[in-house]
MIVEXKE-154524 format. One record per residue: residue number from 1; residue in three letters; x, y, z of N, C-alpha, C in turn. Coordinates in Angstrom, 2 decimals, always signed. Layout:
<rs>
i;aa;nx;ny;nz;cax;cay;caz;cx;cy;cz
NUM;ALA;X;Y;Z;X;Y;Z;X;Y;Z
...
</rs>
This chain:
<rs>
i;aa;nx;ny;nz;cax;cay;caz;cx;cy;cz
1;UNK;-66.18;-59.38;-48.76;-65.91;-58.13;-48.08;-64.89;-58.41;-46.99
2;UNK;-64.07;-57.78;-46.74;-62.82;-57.68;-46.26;-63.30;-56.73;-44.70
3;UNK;-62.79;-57.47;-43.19;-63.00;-56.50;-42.20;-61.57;-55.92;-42.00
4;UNK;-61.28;-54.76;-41.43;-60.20;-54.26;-41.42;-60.11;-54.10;-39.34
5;UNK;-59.03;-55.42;-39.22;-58.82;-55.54;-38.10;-58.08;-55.28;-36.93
6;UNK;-56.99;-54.05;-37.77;-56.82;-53.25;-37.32;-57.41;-51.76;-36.20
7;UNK;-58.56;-51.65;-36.82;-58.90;-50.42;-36.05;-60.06;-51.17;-35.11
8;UNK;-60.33;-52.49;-34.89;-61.33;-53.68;-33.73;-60.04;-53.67;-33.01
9;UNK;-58.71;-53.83;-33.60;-57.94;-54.15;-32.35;-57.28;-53.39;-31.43
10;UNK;-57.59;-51.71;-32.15;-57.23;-50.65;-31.46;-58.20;-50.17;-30.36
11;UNK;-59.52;-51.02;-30.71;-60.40;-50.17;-29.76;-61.09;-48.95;-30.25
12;UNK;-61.35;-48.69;-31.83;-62.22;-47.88;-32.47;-63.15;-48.53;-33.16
13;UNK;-63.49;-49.49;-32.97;-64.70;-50.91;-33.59;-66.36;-49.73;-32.89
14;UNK;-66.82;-49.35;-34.12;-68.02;-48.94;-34.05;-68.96;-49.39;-32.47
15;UNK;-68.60;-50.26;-32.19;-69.18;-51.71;-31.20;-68.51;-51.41;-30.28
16;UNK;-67.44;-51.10;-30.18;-66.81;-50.45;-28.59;-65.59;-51.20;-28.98
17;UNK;-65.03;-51.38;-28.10;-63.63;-52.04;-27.94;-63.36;-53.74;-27.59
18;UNK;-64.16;-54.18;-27.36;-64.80;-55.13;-26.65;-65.42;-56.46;-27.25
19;UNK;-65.84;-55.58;-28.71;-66.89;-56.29;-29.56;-65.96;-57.13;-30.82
20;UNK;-66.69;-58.12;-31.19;-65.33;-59.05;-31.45;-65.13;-58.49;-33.27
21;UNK;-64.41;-58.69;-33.43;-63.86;-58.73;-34.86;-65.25;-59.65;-35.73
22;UNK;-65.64;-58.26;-36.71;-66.37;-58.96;-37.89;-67.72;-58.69;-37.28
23;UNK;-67.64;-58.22;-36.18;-69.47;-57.85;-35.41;-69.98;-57.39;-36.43
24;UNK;-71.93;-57.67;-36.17;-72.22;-56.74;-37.11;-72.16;-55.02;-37.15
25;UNK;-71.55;-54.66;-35.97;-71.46;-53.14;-36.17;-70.14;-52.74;-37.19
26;UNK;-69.13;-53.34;-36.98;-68.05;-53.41;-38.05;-68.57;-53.67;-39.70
27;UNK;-69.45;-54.78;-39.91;-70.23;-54.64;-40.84;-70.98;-53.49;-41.75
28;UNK;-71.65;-52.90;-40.55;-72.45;-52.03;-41.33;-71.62;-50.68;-41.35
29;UNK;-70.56;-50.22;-40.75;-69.41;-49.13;-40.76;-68.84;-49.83;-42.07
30;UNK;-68.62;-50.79;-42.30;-68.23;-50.69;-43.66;-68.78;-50.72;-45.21
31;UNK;-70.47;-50.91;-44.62;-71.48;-50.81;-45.77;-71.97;-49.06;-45.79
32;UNK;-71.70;-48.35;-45.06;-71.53;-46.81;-44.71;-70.77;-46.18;-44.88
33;UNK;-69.48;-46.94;-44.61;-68.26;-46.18;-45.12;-68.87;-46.26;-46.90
34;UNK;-68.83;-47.42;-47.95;-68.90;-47.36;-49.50;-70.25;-46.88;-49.33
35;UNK;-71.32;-46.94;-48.61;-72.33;-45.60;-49.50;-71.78;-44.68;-49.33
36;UNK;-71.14;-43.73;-48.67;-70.46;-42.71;-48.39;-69.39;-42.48;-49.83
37;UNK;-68.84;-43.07;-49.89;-67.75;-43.28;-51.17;-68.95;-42.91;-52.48
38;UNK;-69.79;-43.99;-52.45;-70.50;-43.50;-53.56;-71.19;-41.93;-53.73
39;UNK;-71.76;-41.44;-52.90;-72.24;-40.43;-52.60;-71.08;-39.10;-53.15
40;UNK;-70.15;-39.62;-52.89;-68.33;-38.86;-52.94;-68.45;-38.90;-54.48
41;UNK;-68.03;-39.87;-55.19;-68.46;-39.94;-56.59;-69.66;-39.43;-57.00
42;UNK;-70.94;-39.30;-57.21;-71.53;-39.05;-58.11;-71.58;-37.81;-57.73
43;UNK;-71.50;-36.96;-56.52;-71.30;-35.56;-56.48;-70.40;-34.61;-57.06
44;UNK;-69.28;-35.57;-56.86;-68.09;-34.82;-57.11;-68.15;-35.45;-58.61
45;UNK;-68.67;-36.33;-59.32;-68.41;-36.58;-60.68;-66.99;-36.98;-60.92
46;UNK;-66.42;-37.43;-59.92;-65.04;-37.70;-59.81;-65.19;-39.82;-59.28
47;UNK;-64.31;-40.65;-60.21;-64.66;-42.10;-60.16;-63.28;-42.75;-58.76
48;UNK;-62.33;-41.89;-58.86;-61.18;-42.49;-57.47;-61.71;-42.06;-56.58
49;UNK;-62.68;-42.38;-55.63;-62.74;-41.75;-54.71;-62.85;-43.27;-53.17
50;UNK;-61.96;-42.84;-52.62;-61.43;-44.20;-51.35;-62.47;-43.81;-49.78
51;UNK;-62.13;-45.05;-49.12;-62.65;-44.61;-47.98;-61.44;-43.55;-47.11
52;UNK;-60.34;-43.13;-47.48;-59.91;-42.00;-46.75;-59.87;-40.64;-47.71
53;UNK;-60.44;-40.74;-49.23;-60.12;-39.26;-50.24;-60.82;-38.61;-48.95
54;UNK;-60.24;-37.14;-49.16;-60.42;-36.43;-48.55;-61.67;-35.24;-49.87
55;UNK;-62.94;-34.36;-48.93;-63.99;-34.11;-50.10;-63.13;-33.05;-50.51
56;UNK;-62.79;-32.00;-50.27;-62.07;-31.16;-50.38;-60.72;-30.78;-51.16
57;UNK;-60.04;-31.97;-51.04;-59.01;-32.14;-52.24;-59.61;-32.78;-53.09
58;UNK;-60.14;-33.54;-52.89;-61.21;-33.84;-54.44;-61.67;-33.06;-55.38
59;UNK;-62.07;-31.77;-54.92;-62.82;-30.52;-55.42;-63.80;-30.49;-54.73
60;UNK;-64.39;-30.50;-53.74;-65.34;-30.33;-53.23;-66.02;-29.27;-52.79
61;UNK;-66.69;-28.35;-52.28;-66.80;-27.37;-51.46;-68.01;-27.11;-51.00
62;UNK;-68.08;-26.25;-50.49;-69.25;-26.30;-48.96;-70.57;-26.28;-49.88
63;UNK;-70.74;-26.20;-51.31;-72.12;-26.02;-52.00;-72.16;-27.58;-51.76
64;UNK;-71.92;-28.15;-52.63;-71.54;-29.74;-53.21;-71.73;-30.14;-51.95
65;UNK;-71.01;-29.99;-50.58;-71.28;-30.33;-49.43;-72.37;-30.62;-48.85
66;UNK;-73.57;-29.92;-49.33;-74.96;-29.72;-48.74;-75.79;-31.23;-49.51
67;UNK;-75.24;-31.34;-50.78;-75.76;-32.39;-51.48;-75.58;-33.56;-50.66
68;UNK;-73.76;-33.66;-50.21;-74.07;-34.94;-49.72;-74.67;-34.82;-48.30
69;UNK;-74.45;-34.08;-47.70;-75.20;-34.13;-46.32;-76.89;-34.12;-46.39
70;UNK;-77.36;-33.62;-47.25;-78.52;-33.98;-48.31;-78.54;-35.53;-48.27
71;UNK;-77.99;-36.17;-48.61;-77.90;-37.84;-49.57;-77.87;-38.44;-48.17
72;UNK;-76.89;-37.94;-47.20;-77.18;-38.57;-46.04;-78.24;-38.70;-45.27
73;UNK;-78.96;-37.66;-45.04;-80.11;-37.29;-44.40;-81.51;-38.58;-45.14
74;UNK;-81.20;-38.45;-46.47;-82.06;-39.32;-47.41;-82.03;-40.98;-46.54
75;UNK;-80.56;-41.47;-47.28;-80.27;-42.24;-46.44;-80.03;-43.07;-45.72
76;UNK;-79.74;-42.18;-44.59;-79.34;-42.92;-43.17;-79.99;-42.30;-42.28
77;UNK;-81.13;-41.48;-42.35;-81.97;-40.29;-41.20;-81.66;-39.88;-40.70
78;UNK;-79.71;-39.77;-40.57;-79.05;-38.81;-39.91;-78.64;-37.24;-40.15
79;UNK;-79.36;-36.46;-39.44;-79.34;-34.94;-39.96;-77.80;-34.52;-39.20
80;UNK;-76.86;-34.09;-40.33;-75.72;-33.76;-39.85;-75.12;-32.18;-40.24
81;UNK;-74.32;-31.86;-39.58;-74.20;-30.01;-39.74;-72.86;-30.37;-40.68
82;UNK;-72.69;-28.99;-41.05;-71.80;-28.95;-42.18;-70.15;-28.94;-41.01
83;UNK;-70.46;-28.17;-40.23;-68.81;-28.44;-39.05;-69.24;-30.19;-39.10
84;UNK;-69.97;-30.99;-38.57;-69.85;-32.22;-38.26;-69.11;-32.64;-39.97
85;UNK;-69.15;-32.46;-40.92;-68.57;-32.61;-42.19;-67.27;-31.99;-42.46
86;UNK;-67.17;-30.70;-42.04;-65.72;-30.15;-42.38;-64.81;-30.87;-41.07
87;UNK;-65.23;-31.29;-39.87;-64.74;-32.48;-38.90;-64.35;-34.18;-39.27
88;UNK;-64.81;-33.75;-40.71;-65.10;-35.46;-40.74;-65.10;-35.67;-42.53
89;UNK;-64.14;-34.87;-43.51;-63.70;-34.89;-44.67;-64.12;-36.27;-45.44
90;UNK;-63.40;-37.27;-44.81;-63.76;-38.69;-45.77;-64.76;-39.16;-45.59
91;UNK;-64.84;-40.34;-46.56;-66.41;-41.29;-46.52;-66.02;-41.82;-44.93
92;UNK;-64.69;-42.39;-44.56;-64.54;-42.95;-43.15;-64.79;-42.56;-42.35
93;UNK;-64.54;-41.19;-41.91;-64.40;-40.25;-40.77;-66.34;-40.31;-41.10
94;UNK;-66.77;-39.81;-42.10;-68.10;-39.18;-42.00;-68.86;-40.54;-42.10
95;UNK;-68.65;-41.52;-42.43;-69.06;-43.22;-41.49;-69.24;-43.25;-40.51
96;UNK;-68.38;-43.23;-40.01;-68.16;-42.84;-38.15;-69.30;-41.95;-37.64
97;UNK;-69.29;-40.77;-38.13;-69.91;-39.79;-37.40;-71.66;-40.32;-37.81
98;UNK;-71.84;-40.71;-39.10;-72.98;-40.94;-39.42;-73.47;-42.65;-38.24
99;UNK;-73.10;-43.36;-37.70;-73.07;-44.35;-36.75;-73.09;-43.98;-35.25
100;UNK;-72.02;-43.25;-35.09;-72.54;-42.48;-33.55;-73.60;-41.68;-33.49
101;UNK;-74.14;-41.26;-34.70;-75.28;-40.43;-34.26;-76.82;-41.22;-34.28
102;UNK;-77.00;-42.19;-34.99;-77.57;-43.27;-34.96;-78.17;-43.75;-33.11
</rs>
């Protein structure tokens, strides 16, 4: 697994800014980001799906939406609103949000 050390060296590292490259919070943002991805696939029944596809150009829409915010809730015990989702389109962005709320 590959850390992407770019966004630790910008100071968006799950862990703060501070926290070194490869922490385990970088870790598990990226074991969140691909459940997220997966979740993206089997909903959307669609197999390209990246940590930046966006759900929406995928085909997505606010029904399908509930599933994965559904899948999340399952989980990660994070209960998230559908704005926190239309805020947060990709598996990345909605990684993120699913970790700060944690």
């Amino acid at each position: 697994m590959s850390v992407d050390t770019t966004a630790s060296a910008a100071g968006s590292s799950p862990a703060g800014p501070d926290a070194p490259v490869g922490s385990p919070a970088d870790v598990d943002a990226d074991a969140d980001t691909e459940g997220v991805v997966a979740m993206f696939r089997r909903v959307l029944e669609v197999e390209d799906v990246s940590a930046d596809s966006d759900f929406f150009l995928l085909g997505g829409d606010s029904l399908v939406a509930t599933r994965v915010l559904s899948a999340v809730a399952r989980s990660y015990g994070v209960e998230l609103t559908f704005e926190d989702f239309i805020g947060a389109p990709t598996p990345e962005q909605l990684a993120e949000k699913i970790a700060a709320t944690r």
